[in-house]
Residue, then its C-alpha position, 0 to 999 in steps of 0.5 A: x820537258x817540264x814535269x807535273x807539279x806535285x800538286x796537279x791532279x795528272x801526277x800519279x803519286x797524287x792520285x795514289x796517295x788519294x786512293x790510299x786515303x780514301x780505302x784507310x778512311x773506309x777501313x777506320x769507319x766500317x759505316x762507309x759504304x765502299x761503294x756509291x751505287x746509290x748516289x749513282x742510281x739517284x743521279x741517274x733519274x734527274x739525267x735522264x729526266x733533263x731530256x723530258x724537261x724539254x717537252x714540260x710545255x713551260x719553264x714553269x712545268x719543268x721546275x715543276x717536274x724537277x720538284x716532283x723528280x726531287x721529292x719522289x728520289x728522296x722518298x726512294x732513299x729514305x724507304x718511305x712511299x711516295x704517294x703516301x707522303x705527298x697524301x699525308x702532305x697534301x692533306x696537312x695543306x689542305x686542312x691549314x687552308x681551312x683552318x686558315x680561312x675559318x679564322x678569315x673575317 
């Protein structure tokens, strides 16, 4: 019977060694959150949106939908409000569309 390298991720030393790590790390860093719950919590919106994508009508209205999924996520975790941002945005855009076509001939 062979044995796992000393490199497979299957070897338990390997992934003690890792785990060692990564609490040292956290322990040298008090910045580090000890746990991801918020990477995991964003992850989980896009998932269970794949599945609404099916009924977007389009390829086209499922990447829209994943822009609109992407913006709103972000806007989550960066503690800014969604609909005032895309307001703000959508008013910059409008106001460049009009300066831009009052500089047309």
């Amino acid at each position: 019977m062979k044995s796992a390298p000393l490199s497979s991720p299957t070897w338990p030393a390997t992934t003690a060694m890792a785990y060692v790590w990564s609490v040292a790390r956290f322990l040298d860093d008090g910045r580090l959150p000890i746990d991801s719950g918020i990477v995991e919590r964003l992850h989980r919106r896009p998932a269970v949106g794949r599945r609404n994508y099916l009924f977007a009508g389009s390829h086209t209205g499922a990447k829209r939908a994943a822009i609109a999924y992407s913006i709103v996520s972000t806007c989550h975790l960066l503690a800014i409000n969604p609909t005032e941002y895309l307001e703000v945005g959508w008013a910059h855009r409008l106001w460049r569309e009009v300066a831009r076509a009052k500089r047309a001939p």
